[in-house]
C-alpha positions in Angstrom: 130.2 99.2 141.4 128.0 100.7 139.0 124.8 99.7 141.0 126.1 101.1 144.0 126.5 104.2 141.9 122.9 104.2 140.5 121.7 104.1 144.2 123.2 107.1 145.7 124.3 109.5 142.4 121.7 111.2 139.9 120.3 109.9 137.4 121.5 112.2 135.0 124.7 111.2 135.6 124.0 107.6 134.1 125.3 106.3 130.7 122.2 107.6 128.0 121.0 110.7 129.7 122.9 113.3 128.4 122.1 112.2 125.0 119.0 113.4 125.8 119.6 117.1 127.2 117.2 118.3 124.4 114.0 117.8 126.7 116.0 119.3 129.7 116.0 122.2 126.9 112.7 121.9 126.2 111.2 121.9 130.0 112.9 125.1 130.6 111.3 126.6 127.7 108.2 125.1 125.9 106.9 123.4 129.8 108.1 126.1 132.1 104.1 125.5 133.6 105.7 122.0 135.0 108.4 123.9 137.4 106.7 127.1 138.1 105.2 126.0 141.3 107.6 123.6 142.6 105.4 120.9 142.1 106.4 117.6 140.6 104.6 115.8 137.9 104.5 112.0 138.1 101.2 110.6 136.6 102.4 110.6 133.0 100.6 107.1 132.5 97.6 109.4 133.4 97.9 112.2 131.3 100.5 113.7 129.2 101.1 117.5 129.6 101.2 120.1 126.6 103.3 122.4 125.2 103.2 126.4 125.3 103.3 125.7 121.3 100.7 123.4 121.4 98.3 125.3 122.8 99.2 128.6 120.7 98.9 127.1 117.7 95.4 125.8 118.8 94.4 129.3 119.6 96.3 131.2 116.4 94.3 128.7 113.8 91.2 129.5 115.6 91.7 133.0 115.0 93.2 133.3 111.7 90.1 130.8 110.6 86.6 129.9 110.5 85.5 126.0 110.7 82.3 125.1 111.3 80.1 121.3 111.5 82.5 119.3 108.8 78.7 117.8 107.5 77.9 120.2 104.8 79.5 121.8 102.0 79.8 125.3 102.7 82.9 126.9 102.6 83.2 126.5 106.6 82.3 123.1 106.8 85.6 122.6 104.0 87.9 124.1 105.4 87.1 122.4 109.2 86.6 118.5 107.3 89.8 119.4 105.2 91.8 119.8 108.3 90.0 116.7 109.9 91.1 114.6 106.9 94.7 116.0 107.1 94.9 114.7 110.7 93.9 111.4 109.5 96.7 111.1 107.2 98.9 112.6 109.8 97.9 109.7 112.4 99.1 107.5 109.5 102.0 108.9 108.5 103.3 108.9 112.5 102.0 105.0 112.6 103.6 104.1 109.6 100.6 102.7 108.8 99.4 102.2 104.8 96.8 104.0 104.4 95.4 101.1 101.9 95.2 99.3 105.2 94.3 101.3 107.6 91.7 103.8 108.6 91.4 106.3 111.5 88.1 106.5 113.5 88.3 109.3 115.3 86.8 108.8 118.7 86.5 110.5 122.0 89.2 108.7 123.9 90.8 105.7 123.7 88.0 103.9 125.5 85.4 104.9 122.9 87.5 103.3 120.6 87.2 99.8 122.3 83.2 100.1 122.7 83.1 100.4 118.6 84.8 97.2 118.4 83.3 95.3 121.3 79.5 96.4 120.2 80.1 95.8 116.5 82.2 92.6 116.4 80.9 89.3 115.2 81.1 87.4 118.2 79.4 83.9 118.8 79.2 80.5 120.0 82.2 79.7 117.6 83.9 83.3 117.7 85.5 83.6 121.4 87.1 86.7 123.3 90.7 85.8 124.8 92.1 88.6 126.9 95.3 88.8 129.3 94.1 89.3 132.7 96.1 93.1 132.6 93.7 95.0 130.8 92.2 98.8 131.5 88.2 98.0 132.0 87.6 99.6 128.6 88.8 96.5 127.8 87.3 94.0 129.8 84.2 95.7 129.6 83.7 93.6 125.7 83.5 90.9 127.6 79.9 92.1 127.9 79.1 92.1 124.3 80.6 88.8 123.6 78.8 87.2 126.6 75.5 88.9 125.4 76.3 86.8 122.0 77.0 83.5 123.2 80.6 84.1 123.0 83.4 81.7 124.7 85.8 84.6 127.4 88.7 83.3 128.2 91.4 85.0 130.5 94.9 84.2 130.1 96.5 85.0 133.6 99.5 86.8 134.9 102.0 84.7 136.7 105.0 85.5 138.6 106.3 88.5 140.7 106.7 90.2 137.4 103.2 90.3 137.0 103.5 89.0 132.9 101.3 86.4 130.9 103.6 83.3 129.9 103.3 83.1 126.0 102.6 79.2 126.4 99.2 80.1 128.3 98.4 82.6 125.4 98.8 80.2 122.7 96.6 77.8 125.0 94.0 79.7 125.4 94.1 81.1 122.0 94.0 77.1 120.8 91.8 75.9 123.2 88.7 78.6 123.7 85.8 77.8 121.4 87.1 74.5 119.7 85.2 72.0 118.7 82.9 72.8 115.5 81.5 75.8 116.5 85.0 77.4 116.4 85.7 75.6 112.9 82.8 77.2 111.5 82.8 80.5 112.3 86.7 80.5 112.3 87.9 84.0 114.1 87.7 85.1 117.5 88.5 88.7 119.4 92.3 88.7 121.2 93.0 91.7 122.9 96.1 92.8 125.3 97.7 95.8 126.6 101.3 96.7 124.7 102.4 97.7 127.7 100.1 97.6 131.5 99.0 100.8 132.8 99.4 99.0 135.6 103.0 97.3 136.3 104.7 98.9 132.8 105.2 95.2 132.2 105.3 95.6 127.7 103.6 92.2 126.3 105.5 90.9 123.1 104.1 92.8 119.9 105.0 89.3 118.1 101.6 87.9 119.8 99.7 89.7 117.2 100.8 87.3 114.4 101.2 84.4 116.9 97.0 85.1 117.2 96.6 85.9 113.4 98.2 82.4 112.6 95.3 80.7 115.2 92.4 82.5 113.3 91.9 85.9 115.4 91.2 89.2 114.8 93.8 91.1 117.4 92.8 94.7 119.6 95.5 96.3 120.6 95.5 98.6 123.6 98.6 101.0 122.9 97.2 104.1 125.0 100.2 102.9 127.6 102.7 102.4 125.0 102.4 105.1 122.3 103.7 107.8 124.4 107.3 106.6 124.8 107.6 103.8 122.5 107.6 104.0 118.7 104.6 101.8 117.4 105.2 101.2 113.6 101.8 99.3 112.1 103.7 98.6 108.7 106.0 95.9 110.7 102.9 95.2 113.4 100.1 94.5 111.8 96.8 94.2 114.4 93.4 94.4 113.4 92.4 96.9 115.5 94.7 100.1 117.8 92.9 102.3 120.3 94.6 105.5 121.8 94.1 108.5 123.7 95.8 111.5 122.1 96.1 113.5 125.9 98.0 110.2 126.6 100.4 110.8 124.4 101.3 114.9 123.8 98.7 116.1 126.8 96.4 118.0 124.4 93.7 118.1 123.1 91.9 116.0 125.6 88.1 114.5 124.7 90.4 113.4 121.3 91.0 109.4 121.1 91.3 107.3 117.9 90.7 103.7 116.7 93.3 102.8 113.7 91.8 99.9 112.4 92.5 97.7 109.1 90.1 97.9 106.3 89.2 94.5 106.0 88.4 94.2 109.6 86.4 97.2 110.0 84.4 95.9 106.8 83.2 93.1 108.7 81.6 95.2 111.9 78.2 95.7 112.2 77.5 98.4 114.2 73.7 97.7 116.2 72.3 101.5 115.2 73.1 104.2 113.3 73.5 108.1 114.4 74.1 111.8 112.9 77.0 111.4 110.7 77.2 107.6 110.1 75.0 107.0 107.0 74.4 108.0 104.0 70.5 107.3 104.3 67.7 106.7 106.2 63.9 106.4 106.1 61.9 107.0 108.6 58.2 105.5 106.9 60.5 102.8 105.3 62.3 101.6 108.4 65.5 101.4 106.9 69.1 103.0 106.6 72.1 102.9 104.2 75.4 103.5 106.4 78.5 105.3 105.4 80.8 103.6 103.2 84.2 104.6 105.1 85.4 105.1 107.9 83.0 108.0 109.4 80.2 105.4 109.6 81.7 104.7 112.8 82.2 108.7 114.1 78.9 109.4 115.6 77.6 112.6 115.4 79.8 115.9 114.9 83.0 114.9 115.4 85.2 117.5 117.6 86.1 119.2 114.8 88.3 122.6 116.6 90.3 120.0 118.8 91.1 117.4 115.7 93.7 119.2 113.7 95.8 119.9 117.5 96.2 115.7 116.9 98.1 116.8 113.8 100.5 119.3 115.4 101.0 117.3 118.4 101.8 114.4 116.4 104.7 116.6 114.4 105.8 118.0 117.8 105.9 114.6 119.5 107.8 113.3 115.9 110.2 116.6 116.1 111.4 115.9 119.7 111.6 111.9 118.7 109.7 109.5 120.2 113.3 107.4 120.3 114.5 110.1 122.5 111.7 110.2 124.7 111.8 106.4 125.3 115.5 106.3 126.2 115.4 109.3 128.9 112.0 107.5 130.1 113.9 104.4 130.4 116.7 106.0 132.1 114.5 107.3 135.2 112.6 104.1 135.2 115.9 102.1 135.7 117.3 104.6 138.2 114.3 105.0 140.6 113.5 101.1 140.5 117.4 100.9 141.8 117.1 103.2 144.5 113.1 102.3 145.6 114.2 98.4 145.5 117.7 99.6 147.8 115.9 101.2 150.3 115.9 99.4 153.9 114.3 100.3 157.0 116.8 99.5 160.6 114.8 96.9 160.8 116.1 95.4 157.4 112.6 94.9 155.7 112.7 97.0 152.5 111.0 100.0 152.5 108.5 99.3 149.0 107.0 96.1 147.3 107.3 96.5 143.3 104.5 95.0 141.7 105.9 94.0 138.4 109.3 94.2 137.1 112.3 95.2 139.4 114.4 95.9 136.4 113.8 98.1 133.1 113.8 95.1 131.2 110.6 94.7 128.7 108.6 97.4 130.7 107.8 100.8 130.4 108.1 104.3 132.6 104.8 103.3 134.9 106.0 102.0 138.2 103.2 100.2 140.6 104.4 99.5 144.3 103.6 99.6 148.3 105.3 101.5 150.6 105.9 98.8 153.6 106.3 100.0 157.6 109.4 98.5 159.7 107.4 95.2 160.8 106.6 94.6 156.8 102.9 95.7 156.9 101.8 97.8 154.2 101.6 101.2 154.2 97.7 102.3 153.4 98.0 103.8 149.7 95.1 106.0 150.6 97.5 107.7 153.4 100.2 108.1 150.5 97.7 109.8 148.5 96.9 112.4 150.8 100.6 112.6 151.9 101.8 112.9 148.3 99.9 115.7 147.2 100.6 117.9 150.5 104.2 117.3 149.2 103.3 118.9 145.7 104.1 115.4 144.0 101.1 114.6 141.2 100.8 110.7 141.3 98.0 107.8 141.7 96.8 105.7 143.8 94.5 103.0 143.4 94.1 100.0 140.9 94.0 102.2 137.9 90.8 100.8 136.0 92.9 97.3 135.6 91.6 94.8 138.3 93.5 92.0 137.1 96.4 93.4 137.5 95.7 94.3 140.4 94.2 90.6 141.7 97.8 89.1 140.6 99.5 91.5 142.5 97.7 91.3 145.4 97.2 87.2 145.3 93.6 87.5 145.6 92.0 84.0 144.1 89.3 83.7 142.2 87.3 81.4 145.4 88.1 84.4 147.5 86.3 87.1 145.6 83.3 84.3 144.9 83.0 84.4 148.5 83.1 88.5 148.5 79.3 89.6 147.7 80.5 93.6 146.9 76.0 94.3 147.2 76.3 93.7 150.9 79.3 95.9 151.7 78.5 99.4 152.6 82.6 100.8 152.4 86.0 100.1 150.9 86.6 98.8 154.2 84.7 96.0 154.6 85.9 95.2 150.9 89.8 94.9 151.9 88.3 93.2 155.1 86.4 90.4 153.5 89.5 89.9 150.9 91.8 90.1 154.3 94.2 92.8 152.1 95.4 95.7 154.4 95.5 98.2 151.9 93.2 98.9 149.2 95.6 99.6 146.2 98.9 100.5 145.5 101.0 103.9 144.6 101.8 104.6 141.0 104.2 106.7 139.7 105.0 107.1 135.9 107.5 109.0 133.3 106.6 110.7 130.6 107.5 113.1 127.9 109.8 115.9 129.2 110.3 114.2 132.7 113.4 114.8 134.6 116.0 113.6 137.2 115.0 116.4 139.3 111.1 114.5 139.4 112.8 111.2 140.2 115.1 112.6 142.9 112.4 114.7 144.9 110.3 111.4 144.8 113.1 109.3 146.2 113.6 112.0 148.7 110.0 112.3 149.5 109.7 108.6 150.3 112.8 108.7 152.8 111.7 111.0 154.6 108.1 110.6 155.0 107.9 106.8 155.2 111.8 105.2 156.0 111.3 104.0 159.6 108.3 105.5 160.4 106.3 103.0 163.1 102.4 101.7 161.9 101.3 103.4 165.3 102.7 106.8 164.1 99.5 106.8 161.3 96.8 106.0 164.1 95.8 109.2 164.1 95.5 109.8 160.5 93.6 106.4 159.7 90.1 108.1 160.7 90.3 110.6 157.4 91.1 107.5 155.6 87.5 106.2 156.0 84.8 106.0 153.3 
């Protein structure tokens, strides 16, 4: 009975979301930019959206202050690196992080935090990189720098409709990649997975960070997914290394990312140069440099200085709303719209989408990855959602979402299949999907975020009945020629 009722009432009418009527509260008065144009905003996994507060405070500190290039000692440069180092301790603080044990890099986004890792890390014949196959590209890209070292890269794969990596295959490839004596002599490796997909919302098991420390490697954790609706507390999880996009998580400032990384492993990186801001010394006539002894040996240049202390009020505003809040009215919607997506049936009987991922809110997150399908079953072309979408006012994506394994399990492509696929001799994404025989060239995401509402969820659900329930494959004939590239 109560499914039944999850498929044709509101969502707000569920068990859990009236415990959360403060960000109803807060839409109608700190994010009145979200309704004033009817529009609805779905691509939180994309980009988080700011506060009217956010952005006056921004402007009234600008005003009331002067800051200049943190790098000298004048009384400019003080005040802006005092307020830099007070965001530091505020990115702590929200962590729970010790700051004995941790440092903040500030970085420009959360994939600048991964290339300081992947450029700098030890990695070696006898130091492998082991990765889940659901990783943003910021990711996968080390791969690069361990290959250029000789370095052992193993994928563990995602198995199963709900698109997850089996813990037995991450302990296998955790045990099994570099043995032999190379591995016992250097003795640590590079493990790195998502906390939760960008992709399918499908949240990996935080334990895998000690289950890797207890096989000898040093663990990245991608959190840019999770941190916005899930509280991530580093004095109970303990990874190496954390990278995160701050727009990710309160919508401002953007060009803002961070790596949080433990003292002892950021000791051991060895960065391959130097820049403005990183040492403490260099010759020119003697070739050589001393670098910084902290943390901002690894902030190149002049750090964004104006935009770093809005880190520190977003985190307060984020912590004032709760970030337990957030996650149970995400988790909510995410439950509710799976129900009614999953429900939906053409006349023909051949549901209307195909989830990639988990069909349930169980152990995932707000993003939700999928197909639209037509009456016979054939999938709906996602670039024909796209452009449907947004005539509708509805802010989503479309795509693979910079995480092509994800992507490759969901679609079943093989690895034989794409060595067969030479992408240098194809001229359009067209040929691509032909040569992989795949109709469509990515699927439709749509995500929750900080001060969504049942009113998003609703208009979505309404949007795909009456755009795409029953509608024949011939009916988009006449469309498919804008679709071309």
């Amino acid at each position: 009975m109560r499914r039944e009722a999850e498929r044709t009432g509101s969502p707000a009418a569920l068990p859990g979301y009236a415990a959360t009527a403060r960000i109803d509260e807060l839409r109608a008065t700190q994010y009145r930019h979200l309704d004033r144009q009817g529009q609805v905003y779905l691509d939180y996994a994309g980009a988080g959206v700011a506060a009217e507060a956010q952005v006056s405070a921004h402007h009234d500190r600008l005003l009331a202050g002067l800051y200049s290039n943190p790098h000298s000692e004048n009384p400019t440069s003080v005040a802006a690196g005092a307020l830099v180092e007070s965001a530091r301790r505020a990115v702590l603080a929200f962590f729970r992080a010790d700051p004995t044990e941790y440092a903040v890099v500030f970085t420009p986004n959360a994939s600048g935090a991964c290339r300081l890792v992947g450029e700098a890390y030890a990695f070696g014949r006898g130091s492998p990189f082991v990765l889940t196959w659901d990783n943003h590209n910021s990711v996968n890209g080390i791969r690069e720098y361990a290959r250029s070292a000789g370095a052992p890269v193993h994928y563990v794969p995602l198995t199963g409709p709900d698109l997850r990596a089996a813990e037995s295959d991450v302990v296998t490839a955790l045990t099994s990649a570099g043995s032999g004596r190379w591995r016992r002599a250097r003795g640590r490796g590079l493990f790195a997975y998502p906390a939760q997909s960008n992709f399918s919302g499908v949240q990996h098991p935080l334990s895998w960070v000690e289950l890797a420390h207890r096989r000898g490697y040093d663990v990245l954790l991608d959190a840019a997914a999770f941190a916005p609706t899930n509280r991530l507390d580093l004095g109970a999880v303990r990874p190496d290394f954390v990278c995160l996009s701050w727009y990710k998580l309160f919508g401002y400032p953007t060009g803002v990312g961070a790596l949080l990384a433990r003292r002892d492993a950021l000791a051991r990186l060895r960065r391959p140069w130097f820049a403005g801001g990183t040492i403490r010394a260099v010759s020119v006539q003697g070739d050589w440099h001393r670098p910084m002894d902290d943390e901002s040996a690894f902030e190149d240049g002049t750090l964004n200085f104006l935009s770093i202390p809005d880190v520190e009020f977003g985190l307060r505003w984020l912590d004032s709303i709760g970030v337990d809040l957030v996650h149970t009215r995400v988790g909510v919607l995410t439950s509710w719209l799976l129900d009614r997506l999953t429900g939906l049936r053409h006349r023909s009987g051949v549901p209307l989408v195909q989830v990639y991922g988990p069909a349930t809110g169980e152990a995932r997150g707000g993003t939700i990855t999928f197909n639209f399908r037509h009456p016979d079953g054939s999938l709906v072309d996602e670039r024909l959602v796209a452009l449907e979408s947004a005539a509708a006012g509805i802010s989503l994506r479309t795509g693979c979402f910079c995480n092509p394994g994800a992507g490759e399990g969901a679609f079943g492509i093989s690895r034989s299949s794409l060595r067969r696929t030479l992408p240098a001799r194809l001229h359009t994404i067209d040929e691509y999907l032909d040569a992989l025989r795949l109709p469509t060239g990515g699927a439709v995401r749509v995500s929750f975020g900080l001060v969504s509402n049942a009113g998003d969820a609703e208009r979505f659900v309404a949007f795909a009945e009456s755009t795409y329930l029953d509608r024949d494959a011939a009916a988009e004939t006449a469309l498919a020629p804008r679709l071309r590239c």
